[in-house]
C-alpha positions as CSV (number, residue, x, y, z in Angstrom):
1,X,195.7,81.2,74.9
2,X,199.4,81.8,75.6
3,X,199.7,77.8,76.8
4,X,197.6,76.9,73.0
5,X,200.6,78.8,70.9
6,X,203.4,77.3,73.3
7,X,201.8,73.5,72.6
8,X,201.7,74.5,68.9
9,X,205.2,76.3,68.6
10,X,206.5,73.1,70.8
11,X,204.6,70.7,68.1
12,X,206.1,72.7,65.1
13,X,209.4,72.5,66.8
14,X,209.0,68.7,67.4
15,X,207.6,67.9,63.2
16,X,210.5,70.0,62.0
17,X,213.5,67.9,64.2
18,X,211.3,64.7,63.6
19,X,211.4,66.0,59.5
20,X,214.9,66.3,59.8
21,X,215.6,62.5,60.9
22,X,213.8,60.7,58.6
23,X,215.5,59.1,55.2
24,X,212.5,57.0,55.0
25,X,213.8,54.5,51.6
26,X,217.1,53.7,49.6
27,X,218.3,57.1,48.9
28,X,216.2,58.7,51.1
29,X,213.5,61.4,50.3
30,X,212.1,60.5,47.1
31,X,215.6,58.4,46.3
32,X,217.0,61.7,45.8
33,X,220.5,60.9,47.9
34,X,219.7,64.7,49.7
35,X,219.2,66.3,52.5
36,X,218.2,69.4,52.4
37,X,218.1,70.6,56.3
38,X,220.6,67.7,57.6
39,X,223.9,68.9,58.8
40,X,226.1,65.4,58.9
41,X,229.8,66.1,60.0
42,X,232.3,67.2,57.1
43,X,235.0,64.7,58.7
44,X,234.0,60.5,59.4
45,X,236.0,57.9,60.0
46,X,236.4,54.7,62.3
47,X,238.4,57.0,64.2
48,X,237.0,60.4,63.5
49,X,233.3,62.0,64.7
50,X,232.0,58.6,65.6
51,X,229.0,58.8,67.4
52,X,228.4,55.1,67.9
53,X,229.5,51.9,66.2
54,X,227.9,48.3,66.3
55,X,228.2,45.0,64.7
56,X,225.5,43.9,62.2
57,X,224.8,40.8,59.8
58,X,225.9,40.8,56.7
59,X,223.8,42.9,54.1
60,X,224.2,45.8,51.5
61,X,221.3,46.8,52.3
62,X,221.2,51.2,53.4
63,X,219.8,52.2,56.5
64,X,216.3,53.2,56.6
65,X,215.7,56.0,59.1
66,X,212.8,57.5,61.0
67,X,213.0,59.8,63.9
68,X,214.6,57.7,66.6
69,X,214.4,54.3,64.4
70,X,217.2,52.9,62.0
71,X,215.9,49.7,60.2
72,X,218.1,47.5,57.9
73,X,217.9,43.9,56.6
74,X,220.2,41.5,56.8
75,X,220.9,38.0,55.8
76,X,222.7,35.4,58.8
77,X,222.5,32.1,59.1
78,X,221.2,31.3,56.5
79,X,217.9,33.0,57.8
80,X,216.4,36.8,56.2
81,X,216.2,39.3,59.4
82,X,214.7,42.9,59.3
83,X,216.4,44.6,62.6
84,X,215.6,48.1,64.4
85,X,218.4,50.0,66.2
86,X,218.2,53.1,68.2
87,X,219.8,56.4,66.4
88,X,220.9,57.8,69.7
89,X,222.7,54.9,70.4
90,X,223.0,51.6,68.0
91,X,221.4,49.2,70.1
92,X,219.7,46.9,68.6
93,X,215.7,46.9,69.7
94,X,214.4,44.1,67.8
95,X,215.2,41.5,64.8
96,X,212.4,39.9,63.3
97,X,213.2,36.7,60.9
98,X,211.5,36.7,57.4
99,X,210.9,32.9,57.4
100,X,211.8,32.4,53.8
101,X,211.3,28.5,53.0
102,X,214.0,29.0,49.8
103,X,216.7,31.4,49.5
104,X,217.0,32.8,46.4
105,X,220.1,32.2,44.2
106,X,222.9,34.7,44.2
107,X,226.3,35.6,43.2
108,X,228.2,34.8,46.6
109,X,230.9,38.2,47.5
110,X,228.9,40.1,44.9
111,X,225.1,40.1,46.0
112,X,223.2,39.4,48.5
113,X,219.1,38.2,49.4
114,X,218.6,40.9,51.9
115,X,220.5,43.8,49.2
116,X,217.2,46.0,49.0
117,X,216.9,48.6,51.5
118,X,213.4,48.8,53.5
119,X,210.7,51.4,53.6
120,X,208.7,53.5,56.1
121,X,206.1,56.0,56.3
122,X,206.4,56.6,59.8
123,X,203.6,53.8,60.9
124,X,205.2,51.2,59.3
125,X,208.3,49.9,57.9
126,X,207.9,47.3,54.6
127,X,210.8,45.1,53.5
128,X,210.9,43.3,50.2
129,X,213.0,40.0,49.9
130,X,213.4,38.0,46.8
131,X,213.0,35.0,48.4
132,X,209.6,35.2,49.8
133,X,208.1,39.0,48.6
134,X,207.0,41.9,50.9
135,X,206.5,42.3,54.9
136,X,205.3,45.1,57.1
137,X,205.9,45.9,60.3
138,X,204.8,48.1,63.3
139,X,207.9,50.4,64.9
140,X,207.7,47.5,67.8
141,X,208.0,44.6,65.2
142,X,205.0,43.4,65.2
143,X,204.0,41.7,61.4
144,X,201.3,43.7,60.7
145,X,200.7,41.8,56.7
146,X,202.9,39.9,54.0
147,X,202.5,39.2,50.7
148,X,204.2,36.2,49.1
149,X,205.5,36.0,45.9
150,X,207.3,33.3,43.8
151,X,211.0,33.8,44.5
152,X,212.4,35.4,42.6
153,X,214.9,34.2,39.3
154,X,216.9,36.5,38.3
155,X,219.1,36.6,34.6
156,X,222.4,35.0,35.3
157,X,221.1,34.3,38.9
158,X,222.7,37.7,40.3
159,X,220.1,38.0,42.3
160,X,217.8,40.9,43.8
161,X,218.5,44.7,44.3
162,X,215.5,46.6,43.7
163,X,213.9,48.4,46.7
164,X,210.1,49.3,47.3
165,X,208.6,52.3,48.3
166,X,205.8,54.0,49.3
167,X,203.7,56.9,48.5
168,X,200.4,58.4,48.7
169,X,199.3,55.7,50.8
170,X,200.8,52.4,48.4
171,X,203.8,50.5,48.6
172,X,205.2,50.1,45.5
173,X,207.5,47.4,44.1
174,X,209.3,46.8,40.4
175,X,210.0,43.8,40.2
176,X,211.9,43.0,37.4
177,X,212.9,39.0,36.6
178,X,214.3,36.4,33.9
179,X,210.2,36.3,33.2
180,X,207.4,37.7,34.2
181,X,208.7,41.4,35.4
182,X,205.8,43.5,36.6
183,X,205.6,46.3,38.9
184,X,203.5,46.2,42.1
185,X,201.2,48.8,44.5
186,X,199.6,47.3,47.6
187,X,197.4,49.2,50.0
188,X,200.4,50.3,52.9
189,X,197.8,50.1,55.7
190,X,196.0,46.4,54.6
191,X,199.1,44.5,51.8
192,X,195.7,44.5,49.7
193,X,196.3,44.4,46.3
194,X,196.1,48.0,44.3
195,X,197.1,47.3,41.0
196,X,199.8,45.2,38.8
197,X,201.3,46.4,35.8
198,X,203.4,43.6,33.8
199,X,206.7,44.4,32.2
200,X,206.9,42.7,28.8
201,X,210.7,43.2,27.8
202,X,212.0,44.0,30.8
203,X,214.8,42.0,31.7
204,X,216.4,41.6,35.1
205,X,217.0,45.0,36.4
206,X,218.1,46.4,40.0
207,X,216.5,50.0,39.9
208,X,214.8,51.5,42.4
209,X,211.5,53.4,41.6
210,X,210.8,57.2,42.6
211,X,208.1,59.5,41.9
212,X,208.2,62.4,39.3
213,X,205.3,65.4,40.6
214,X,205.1,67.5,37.8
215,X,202.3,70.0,36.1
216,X,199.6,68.2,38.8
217,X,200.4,64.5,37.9
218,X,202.4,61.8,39.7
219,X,203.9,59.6,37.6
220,X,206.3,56.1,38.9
221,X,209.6,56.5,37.1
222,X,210.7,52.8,36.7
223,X,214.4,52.1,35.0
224,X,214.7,48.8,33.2
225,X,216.6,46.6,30.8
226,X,217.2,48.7,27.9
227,X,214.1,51.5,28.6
228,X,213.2,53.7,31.3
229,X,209.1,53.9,31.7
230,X,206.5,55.9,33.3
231,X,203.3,55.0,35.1
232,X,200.8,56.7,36.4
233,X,201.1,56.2,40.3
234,X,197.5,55.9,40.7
235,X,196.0,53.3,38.3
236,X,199.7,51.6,37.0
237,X,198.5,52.7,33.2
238,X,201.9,52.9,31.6
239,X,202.0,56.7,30.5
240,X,205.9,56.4,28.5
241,X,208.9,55.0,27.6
242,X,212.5,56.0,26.9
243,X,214.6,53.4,24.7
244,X,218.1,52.8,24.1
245,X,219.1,52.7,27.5
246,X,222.0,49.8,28.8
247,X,221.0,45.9,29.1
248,X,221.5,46.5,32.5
249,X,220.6,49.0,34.8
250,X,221.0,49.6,38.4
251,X,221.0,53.1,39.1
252,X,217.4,55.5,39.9
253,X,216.1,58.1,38.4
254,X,216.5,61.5,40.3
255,X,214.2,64.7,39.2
256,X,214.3,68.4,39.3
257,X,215.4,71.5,37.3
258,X,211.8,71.2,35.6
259,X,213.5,67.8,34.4
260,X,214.2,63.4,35.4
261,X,217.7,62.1,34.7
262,X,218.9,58.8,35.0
263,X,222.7,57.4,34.0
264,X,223.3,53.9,33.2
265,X,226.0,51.6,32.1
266,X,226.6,47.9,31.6
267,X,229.5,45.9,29.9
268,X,229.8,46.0,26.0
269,X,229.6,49.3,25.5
270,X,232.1,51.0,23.1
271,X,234.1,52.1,26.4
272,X,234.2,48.9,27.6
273,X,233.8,45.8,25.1
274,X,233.6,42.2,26.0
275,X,236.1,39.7,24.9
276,X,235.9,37.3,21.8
277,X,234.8,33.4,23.2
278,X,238.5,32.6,21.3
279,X,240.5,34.6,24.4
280,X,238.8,32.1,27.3
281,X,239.5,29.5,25.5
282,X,243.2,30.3,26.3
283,X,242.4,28.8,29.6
284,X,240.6,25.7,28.1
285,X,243.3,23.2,29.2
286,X,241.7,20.0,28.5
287,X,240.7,21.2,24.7
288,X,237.1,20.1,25.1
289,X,236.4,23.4,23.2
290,X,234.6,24.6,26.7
291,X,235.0,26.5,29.5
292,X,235.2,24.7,33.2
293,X,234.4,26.4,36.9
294,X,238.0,25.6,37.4
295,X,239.4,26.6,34.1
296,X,237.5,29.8,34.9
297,X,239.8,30.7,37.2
298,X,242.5,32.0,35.0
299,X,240.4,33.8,32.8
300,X,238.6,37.3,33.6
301,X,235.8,35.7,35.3
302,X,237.1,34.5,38.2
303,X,234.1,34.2,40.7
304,X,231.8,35.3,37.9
305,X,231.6,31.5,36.2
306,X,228.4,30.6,37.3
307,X,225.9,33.5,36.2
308,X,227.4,32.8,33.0
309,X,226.6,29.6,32.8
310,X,223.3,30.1,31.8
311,X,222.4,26.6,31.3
312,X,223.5,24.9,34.5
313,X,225.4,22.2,33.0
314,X,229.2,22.9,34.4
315,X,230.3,24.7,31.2
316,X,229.8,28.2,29.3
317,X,229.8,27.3,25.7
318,X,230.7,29.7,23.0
319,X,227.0,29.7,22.4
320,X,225.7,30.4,25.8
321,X,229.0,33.5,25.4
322,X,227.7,35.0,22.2
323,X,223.8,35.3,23.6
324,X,225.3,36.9,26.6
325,X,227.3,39.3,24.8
326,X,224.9,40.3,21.7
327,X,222.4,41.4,24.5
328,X,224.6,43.6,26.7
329,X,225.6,45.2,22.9
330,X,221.7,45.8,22.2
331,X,221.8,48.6,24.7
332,X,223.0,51.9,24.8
333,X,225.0,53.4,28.0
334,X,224.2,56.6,28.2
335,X,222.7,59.8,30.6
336,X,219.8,61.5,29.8
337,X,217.8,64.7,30.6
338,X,214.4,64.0,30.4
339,X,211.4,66.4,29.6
340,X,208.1,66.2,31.2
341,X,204.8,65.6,29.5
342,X,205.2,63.1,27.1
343,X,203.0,59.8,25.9
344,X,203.7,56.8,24.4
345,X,207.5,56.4,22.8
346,X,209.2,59.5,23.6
347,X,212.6,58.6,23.3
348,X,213.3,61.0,19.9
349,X,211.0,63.8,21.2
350,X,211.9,64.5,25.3
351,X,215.6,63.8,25.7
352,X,216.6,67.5,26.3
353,X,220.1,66.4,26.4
354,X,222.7,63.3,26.4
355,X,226.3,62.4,28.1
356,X,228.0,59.2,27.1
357,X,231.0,59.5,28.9
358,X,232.0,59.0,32.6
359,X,228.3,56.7,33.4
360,X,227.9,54.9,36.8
361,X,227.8,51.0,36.9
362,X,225.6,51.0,40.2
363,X,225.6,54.5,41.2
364,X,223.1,56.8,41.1
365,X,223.2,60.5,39.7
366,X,223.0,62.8,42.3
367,X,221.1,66.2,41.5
368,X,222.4,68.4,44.1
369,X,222.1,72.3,44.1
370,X,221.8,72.4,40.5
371,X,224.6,70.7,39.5
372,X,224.4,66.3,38.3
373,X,227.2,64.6,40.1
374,X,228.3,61.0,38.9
375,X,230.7,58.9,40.0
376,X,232.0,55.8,37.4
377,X,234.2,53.2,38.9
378,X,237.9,53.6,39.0
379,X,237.2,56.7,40.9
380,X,236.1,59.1,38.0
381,X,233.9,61.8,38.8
382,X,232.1,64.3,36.8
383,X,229.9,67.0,37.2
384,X,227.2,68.9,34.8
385,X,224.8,71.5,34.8
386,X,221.7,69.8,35.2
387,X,219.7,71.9,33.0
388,X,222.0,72.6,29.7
389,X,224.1,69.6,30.6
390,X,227.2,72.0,30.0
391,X,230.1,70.0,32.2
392,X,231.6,71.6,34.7
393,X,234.1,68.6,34.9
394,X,234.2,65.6,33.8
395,X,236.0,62.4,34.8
396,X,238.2,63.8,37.1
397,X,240.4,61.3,39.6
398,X,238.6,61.7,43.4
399,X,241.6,60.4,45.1
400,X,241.4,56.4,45.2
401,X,240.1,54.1,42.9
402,X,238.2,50.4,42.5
403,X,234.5,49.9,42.4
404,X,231.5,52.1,43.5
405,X,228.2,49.8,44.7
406,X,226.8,52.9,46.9
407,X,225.3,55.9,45.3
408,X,226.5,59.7,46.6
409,X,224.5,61.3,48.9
410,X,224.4,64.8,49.9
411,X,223.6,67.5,52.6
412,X,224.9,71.2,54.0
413,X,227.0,71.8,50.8
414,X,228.6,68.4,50.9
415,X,228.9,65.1,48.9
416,X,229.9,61.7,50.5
417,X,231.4,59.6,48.4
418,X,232.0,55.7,49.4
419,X,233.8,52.5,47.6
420,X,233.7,49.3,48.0
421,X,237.1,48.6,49.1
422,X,236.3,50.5,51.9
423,X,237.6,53.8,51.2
424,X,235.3,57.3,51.9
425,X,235.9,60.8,51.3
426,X,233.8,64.4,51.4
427,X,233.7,66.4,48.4
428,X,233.1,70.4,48.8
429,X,229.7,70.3,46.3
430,X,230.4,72.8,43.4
431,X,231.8,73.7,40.1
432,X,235.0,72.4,40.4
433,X,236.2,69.2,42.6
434,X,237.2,69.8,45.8
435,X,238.2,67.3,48.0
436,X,238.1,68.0,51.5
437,X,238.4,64.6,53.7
438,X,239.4,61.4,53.3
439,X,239.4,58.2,55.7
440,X,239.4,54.2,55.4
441,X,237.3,51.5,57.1
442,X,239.6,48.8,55.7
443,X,236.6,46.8,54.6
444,X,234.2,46.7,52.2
445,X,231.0,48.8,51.9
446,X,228.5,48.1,49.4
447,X,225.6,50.1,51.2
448,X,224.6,54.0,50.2
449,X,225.2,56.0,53.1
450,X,222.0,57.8,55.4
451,X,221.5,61.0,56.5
452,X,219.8,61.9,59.6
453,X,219.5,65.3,60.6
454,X,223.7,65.8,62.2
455,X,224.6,62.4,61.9
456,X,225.3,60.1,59.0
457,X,225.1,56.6,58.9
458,X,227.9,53.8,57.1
459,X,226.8,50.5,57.1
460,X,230.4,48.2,56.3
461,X,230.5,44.3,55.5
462,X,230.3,43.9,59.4
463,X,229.2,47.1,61.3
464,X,226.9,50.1,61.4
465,X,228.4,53.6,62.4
466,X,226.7,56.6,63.6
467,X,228.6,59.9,62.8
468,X,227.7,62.9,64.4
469,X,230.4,66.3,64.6
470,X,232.4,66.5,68.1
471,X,232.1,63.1,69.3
């Protein structure tokens, strides 16, 4: 008897350290950015707390961690890799090459084919790339199933960013194009088809799905171009819809409080309006009443010319301007607090309350001890109540400034905060901001940091770092 209740207390011990390792998806547990039992150091750096450091190919893809594995993807040689590295101590186990006949396009130093983040359940890890669809894996890297899609065309040829998921059983994908934009469940076991759910409307978006559990139902929360809808997780019947929501979204939906909230901006908005075709003309210097790659240069869009040159031809056209810039003013940045139960259109009747200020680009919210934290570029930070939405400050300066690609992430009282330009700091999670460390990587990071029980993990534009406190 005495030897039973050792094997089980030695079991429950194991489950609960094993629990506290895995950030099994983009964001981690149900994409919500937290960890509630982790305990990552307060202090990281290249030169501070760092457990183990290692080079990887390029990628802004986030870690993906369970018990002892880390998984990322990665895009080298003009090849798609999934790779497996070793918490304990970075080394790389396996890489497995997705074998992608076509890239798909993308803006070069913005995005990236291998940007979505993979999934696991523990027995598997799934990978979605836009260039050839979804893969599966055992922990050793054996393929275990694919399933090929079309790749994919995005609006403005940006590219992918969406990441799938998987629950009860399903791995779930929205994928969201310049046509056709659907979202996805497969069997997680088989890569059988469950069920597909088209889109109609939905432009390009980046969002990552996440599941809301409330009064006994499960519903797929699924931002999109200009709406944020609900599905029913186990048939893919569309239960709701929010509207007036940006053109664009990137961030995911995070839940609790007894509510969902999702922030989203995109360019055109009254904060942050477009210019008139008349102002790039400035730069037309051979008068042809049209704007060149090269003449590009001078303008705002420098390394932006060719997503907006929607019709291939070497130009953008004041026509090809004006369609681009009446459908980034059809939606409406905002943040929203969302009540449960609703059907059909519920964007007049559920919105228990509405910010318009401070919004996230690519960010996520982060709902973190009761308190939504956001973080807009330029290195604004605000903070609300999350069930009144009373601020308890908003748009206040973090410390450094330039653009935010990776969302917050939480754990043990603390919020990490990372840029792209490299730059990372700890924020003291509260009322008021509190900055309590600050470091620099001196290059870029576009990927949301992990959590893994005590260490955290910072994937840069060349390396992966391990963090862990006393190292």
């Amino acid at each position: 008897m005495m030897k039973m209740l050792l094997a089980v207390a030695l079991f429950a011990a194991t489950s609960l350290h094993a629990a506290d390792s895995h950030w099994p998806r983009f964001r981690g547990p149900n994409g919500s950015g937290v960890s509630e039992t982790g305990k990552p150091p307060v202090e990281f750096g290249p030169q501070k707390n760092v457990r183990w450091q290692v080079k990887v190919p390029a990628g802004p893809s986030s870690p993906c961690v369970w018990g002892e594995r880390v998984f990322l993807t990665a895009f080298d040689g003009g090849k798609l890799w999934t790779l497996c590295h070793d918490l304990a101590t970075g080394r790389e186990l396996w890489r497995r090459d997705a074998g992608a006949e076509k890239i798909e396009a993308f803006l070069v130093g913005q995005g990236s084919p291998a940007a979505s983040t993979a999934a696991t359940d523990g027995e598997r890890v799934v990978v979605y790339f836009g260039s050839c669809g979804l893969i599966a894996y055992d922990f050793e890297g054996n393929e275990l199933w694919r399933h090929s899609l079309p790749v994919a065309e995005t609006n403005n040829d940006f590219g992918s960013g969406t990441s799938p998921i998987i629950e009860d059983g399903k791995v779930i994908l929205v994928r969201d194009l310049r046509q056709d934009s659907a979202v996805l469940a497969l069997d997680a076991k088989t890569g059988a088809p469950a069920w597909r759910t088209a889109r109609p409307g939905m432009a390009t978006g980046y969002s990552s799905p996440m599941v809301w559990e409330h009064e006994g139902v499960k519903e797929l929360i699924a931002p999109g171009g200009l709406a944020l809808k609900a599905y029913d997780l186990a048939s893919g019947s569309e239960r709701w819809l929010v509207c007036d929501l940006p053109a664009v979204n990137c961030g995911s939906a995070v839940a609790g409080e007894g509510l969902l909230f999702f922030a989203g901006w995109s360019p055109a908005g009254e904060d942050a309006p477009m210019p008139e075709y008349k102002q790039l003309l400035a730069a037309d210097a051979d008068r042809d009443g049209k704007i060149s790659e090269k003449e590009s240069e001078k303008t705002f869009l420098k390394g932006f010319f060719r997503p907006n040159d929607t019709d291939k031809d070497g130009f953008i056209t004041q026509a090809e301007w004006d369609a681009l810039v009446a459908y980034l003013k059809s939606g409406t940045n905002r943040m929203i607090a969302v009540k449960p139960g609703g059907s059909g259109d519920i964007t007049a009747s559920h919105i228990a309350w509405e910010k318009k200020k401070g919004l996230p680009y690519v960010p996520s919210a982060l709902l973190y001890r009761g308190n939504l934290f956001i973080v807009k570029d330029g290195g604004l930070a605000s903070c609300f109540d999350a069930k009144t939405g009373t601020p308890k400050y908003q748009q206040e300066r973090v410390g450094f400034s330039g653009s935010f690609y990776a969302s917050p992430v939480a754990a043990n009282g603390h919020i990490y905060l990372v840029n792209l330009a490299g730059k990372a700091m700890t924020l003291l999670a509260g009322d008021k901001l509190n900055v309590v460390w600050k470091s620099d990587f001196k290059e870029s990071i576009a990927a949301t940091p992990a959590i893994a029980g005590d260490t955290l993990l910072v994937r840069t534009a060349t390396k992966l770092f391990a963090f862990k406190t006393g190292q």
